[in-house]
Backbone as numpy.savetxt, mean C-alpha at the origin, in Angstrom:
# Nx Ny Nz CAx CAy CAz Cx Cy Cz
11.17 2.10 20.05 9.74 1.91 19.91 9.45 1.14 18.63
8.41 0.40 18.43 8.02 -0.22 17.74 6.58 0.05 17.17
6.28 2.00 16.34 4.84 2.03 16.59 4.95 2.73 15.06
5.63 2.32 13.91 5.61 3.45 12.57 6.21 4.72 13.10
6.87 5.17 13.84 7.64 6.62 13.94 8.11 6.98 12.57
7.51 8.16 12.21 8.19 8.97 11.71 8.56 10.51 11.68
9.51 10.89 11.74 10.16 11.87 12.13 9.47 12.50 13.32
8.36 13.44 13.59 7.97 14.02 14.28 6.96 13.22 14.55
6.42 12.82 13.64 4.94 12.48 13.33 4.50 10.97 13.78
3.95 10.50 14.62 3.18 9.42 15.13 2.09 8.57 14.12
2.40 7.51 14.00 1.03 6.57 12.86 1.88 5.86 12.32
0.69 5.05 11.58 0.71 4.00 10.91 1.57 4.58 9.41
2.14 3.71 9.13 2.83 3.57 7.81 1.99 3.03 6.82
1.95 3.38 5.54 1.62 2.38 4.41 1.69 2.52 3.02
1.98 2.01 2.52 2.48 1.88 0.96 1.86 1.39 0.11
1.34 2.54 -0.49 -0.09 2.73 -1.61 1.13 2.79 -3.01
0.86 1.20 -3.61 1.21 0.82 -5.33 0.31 1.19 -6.08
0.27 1.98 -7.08 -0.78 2.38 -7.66 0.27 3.13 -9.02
-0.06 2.53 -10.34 1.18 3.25 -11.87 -0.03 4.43 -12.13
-1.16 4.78 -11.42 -1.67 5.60 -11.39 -1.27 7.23 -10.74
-0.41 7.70 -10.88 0.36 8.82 -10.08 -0.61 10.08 -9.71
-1.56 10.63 -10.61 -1.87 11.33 -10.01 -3.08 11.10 -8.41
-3.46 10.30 -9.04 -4.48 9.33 -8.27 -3.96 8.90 -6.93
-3.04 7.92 -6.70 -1.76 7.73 -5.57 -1.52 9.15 -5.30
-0.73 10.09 -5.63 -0.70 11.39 -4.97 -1.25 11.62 -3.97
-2.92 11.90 -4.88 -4.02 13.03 -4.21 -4.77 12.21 -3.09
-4.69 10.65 -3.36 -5.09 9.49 -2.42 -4.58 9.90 -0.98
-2.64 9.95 -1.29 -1.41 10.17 -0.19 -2.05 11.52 0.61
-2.15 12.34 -0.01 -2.24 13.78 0.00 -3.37 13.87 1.18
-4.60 13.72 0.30 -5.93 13.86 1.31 -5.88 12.93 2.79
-4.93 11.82 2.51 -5.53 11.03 4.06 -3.91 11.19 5.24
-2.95 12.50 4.10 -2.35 12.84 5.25 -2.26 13.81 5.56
-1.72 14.53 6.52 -1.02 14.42 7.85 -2.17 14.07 9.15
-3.81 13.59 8.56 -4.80 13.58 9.99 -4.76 12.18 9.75
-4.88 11.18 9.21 -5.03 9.99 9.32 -3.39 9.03 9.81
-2.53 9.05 7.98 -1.82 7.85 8.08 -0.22 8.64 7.28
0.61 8.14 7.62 1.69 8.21 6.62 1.79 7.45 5.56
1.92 7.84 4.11 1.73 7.21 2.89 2.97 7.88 2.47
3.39 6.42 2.02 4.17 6.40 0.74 3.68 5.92 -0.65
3.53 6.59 -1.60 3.01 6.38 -2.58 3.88 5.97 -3.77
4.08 4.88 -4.45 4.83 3.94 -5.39 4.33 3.65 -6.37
4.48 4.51 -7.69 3.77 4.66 -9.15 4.85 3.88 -9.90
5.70 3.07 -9.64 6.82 2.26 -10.47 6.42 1.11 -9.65
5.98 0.03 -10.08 5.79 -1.18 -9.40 6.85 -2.10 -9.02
8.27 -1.40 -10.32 9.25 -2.17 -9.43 10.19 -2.31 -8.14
9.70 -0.93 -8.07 10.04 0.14 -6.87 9.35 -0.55 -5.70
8.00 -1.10 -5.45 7.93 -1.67 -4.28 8.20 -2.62 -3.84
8.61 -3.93 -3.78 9.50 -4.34 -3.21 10.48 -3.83 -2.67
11.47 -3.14 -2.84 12.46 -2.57 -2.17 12.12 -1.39 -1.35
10.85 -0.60 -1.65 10.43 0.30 -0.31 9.97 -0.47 0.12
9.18 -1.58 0.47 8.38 -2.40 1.17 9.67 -3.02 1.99
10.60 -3.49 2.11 11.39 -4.06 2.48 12.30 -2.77 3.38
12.44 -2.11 3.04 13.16 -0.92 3.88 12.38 -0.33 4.58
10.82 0.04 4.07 10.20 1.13 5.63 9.43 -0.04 6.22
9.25 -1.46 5.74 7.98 -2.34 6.41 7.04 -1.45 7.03
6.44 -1.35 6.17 4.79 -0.84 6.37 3.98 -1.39 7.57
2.83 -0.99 7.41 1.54 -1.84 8.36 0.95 -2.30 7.17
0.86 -2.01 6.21 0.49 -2.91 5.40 0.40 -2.26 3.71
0.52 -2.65 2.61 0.72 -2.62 1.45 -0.84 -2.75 0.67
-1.21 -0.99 -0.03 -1.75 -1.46 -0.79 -1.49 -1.57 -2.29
-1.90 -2.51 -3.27 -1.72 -3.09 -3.92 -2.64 -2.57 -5.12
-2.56 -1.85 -6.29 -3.53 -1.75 -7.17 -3.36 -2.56 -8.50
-4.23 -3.32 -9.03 -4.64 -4.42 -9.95 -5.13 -4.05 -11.09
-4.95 -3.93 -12.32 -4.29 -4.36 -13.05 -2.75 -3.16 -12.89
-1.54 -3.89 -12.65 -0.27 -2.83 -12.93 0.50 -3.97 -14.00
1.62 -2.88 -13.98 2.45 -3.27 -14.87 3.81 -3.83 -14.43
4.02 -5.44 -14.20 5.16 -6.16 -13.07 5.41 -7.18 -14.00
6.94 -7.57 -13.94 7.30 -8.11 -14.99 7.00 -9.79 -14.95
6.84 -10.28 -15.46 6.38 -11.97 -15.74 5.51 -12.12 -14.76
4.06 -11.30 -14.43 2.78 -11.71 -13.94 2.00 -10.85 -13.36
2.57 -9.25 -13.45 1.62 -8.48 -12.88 1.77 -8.42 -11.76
0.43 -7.78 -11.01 0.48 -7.66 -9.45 -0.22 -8.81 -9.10
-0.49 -10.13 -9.78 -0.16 -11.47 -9.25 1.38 -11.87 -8.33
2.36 -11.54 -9.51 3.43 -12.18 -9.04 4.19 -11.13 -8.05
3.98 -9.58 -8.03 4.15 -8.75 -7.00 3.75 -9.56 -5.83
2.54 -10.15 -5.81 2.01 -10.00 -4.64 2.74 -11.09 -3.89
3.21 -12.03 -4.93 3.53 -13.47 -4.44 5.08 -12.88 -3.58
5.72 -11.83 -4.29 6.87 -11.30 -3.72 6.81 -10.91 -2.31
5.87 -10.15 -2.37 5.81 -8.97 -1.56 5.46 -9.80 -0.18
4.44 -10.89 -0.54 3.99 -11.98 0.64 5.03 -12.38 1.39
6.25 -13.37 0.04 7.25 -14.07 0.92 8.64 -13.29 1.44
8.50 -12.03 0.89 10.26 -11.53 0.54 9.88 -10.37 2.18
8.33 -9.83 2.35 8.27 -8.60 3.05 7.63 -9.10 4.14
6.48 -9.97 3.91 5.73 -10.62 5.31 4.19 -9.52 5.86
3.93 -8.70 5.42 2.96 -7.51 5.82 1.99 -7.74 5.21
0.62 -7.34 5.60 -0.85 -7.80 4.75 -0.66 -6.47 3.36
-0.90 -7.25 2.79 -1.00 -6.63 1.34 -2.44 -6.91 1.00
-3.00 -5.61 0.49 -4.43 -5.61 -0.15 -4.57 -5.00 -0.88
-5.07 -5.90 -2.35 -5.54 -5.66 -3.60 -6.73 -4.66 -3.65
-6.18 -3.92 -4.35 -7.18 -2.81 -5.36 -7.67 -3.20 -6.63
-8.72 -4.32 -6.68 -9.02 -4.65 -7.84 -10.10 -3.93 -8.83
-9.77 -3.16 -10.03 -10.87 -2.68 -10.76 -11.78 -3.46 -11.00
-11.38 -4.74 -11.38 -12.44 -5.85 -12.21 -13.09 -6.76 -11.17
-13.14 -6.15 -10.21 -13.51 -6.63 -8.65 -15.03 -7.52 -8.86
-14.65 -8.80 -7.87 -15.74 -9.85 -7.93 -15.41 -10.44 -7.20
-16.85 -11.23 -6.14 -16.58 -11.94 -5.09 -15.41 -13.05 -5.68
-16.03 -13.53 -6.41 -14.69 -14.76 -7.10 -13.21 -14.11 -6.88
-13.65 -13.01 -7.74 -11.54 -12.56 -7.71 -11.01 -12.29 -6.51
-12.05 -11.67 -5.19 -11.37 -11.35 -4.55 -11.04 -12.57 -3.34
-11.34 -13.95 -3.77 -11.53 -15.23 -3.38 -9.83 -15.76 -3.62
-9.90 -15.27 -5.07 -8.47 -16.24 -5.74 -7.61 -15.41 -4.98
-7.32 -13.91 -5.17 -6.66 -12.67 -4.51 -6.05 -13.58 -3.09
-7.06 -13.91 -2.30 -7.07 -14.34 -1.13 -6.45 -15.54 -1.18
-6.61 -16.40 -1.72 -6.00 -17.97 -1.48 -4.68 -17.48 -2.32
-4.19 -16.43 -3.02 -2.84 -16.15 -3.49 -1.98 -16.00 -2.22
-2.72 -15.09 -1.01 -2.05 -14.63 -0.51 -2.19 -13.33 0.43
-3.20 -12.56 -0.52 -3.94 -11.18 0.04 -4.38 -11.53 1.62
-4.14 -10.39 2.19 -4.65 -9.63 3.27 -6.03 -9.40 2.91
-6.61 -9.21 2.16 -7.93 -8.71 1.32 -7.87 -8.01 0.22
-9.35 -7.91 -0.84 -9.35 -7.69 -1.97 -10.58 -6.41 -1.87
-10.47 -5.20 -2.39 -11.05 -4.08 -2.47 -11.23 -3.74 -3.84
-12.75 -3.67 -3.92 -13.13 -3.02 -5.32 -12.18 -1.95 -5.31
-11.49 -1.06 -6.84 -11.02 -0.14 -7.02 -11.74 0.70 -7.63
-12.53 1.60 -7.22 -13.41 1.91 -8.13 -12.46 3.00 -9.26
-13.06 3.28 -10.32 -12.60 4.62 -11.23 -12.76 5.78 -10.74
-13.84 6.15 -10.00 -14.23 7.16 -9.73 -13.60 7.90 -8.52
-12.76 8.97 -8.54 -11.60 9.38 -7.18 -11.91 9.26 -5.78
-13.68 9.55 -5.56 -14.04 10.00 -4.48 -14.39 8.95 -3.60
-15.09 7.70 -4.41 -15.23 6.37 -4.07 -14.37 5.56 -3.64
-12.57 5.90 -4.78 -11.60 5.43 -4.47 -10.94 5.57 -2.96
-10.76 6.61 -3.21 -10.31 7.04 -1.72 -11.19 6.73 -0.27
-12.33 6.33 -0.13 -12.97 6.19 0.78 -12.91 4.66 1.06
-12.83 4.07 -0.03 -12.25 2.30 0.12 -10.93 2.39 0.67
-10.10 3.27 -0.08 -8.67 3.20 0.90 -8.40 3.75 2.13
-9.14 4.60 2.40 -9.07 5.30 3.79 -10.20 4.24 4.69
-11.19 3.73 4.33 -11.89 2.62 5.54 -10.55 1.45 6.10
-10.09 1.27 4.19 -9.32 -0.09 5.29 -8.20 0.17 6.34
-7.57 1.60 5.36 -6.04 1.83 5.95 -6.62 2.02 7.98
-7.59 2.35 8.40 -8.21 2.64 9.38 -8.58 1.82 10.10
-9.01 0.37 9.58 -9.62 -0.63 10.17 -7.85 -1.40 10.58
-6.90 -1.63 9.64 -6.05 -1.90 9.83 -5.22 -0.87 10.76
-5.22 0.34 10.66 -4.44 1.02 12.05 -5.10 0.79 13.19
-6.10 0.28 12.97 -7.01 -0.12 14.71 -6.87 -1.36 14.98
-6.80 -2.10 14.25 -6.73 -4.01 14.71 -5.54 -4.56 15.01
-4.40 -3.89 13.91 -3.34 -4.35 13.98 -2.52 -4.10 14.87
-1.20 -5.10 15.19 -0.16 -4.19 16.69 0.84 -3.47 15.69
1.38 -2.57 16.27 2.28 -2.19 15.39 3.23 -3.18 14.93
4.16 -3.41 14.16 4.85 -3.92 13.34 6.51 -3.75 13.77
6.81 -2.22 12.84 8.21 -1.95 12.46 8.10 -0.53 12.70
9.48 -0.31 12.99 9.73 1.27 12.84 10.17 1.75 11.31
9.35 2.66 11.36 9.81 3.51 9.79 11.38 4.78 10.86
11.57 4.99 9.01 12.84 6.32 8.91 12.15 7.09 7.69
12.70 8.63 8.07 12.29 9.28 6.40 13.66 8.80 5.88
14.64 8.46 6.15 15.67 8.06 5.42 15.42 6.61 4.82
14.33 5.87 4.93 14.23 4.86 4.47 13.76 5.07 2.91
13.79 6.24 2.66 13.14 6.37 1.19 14.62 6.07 0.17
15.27 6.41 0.33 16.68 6.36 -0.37 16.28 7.43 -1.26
16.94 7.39 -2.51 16.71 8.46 -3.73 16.44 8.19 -5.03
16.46 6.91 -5.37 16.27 7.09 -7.12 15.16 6.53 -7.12
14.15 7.81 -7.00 12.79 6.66 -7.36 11.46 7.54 -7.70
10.46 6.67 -7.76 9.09 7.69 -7.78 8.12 7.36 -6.72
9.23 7.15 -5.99 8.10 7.08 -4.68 7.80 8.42 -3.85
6.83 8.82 -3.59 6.40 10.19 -2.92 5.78 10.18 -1.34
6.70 10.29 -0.34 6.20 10.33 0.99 5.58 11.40 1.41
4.77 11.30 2.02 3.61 12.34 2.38 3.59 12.51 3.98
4.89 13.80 4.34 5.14 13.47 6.15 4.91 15.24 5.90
């Protein structure tokens, strides 16, 4: 099958970047086991290589992180050519403009990030939703696709 399987559990995959950990957690936490499977990735160097092993439905992306020679600019430029999946920016400093450039980088789309948890999460749970409904499935996930040395936190 070709529909995000994981283990028992039926849905969409997706991989929430965020060096924000508790935030990513409680994000992962609240929109699973009724919505989506989240993997949550608080080491930015860490995604690429989960992104490449579970191929998601799609990658979100939080703006400003910490990625070596350009940020989650040059993440994104990675993640575009190396993984192939819509990736969408979580931008704090969010503006029609930025989320313009975001887009001609490469983005899938650009999402205010707000500060505030409750706001946050409701931007990430509309899109992760609009994208489990539009999109065809993709790839099959594994829980073994997590490997072990990392800070990534799956939420099955």
């Amino acid at each position: 099958m070709d529909d995000n399987r994981t283990g028992d559990w039926e849905g969409p995959l997706f991989v929430l970047a965020d060096d924000d950990q508790a935030a990513a957690d409680r994000i992962a936490s609240l929109l699973y086991p009724g919505l989506f499977f989240i993997v949550s990735v608080t080491n930015p160097r860490h995604v690429l290589s989960y992104a490449k092993r579970l191929k998601p439905r799609a990658i979100f992306l939080a703006d400003p992180l910490e990625f070596p020679k350009g940020g989650a600019a040059a993440l994104l430029h990675r993640l575009v050519e190396e993984v192939g999946c819509p990736v969408v920016i979580l931008s704090e400093l969010w503006t029609p403009e930025g989320a313009q450039r975001w887009k001609q980088m490469g983005a899938a789309d650009c999402l205010p990030h707000p500060t505030r948890f409750d706001q946050r999460l409701e931007v990430v749970r509309a899109r992760m939703q609009e994208i489990a409904l539009t999109a065809t499935p993709r790839h099959q996930a594994s829980t073994n696709g997590l490997g072990n040395g990392s800070n990534a936190q799956a939420h099955w």
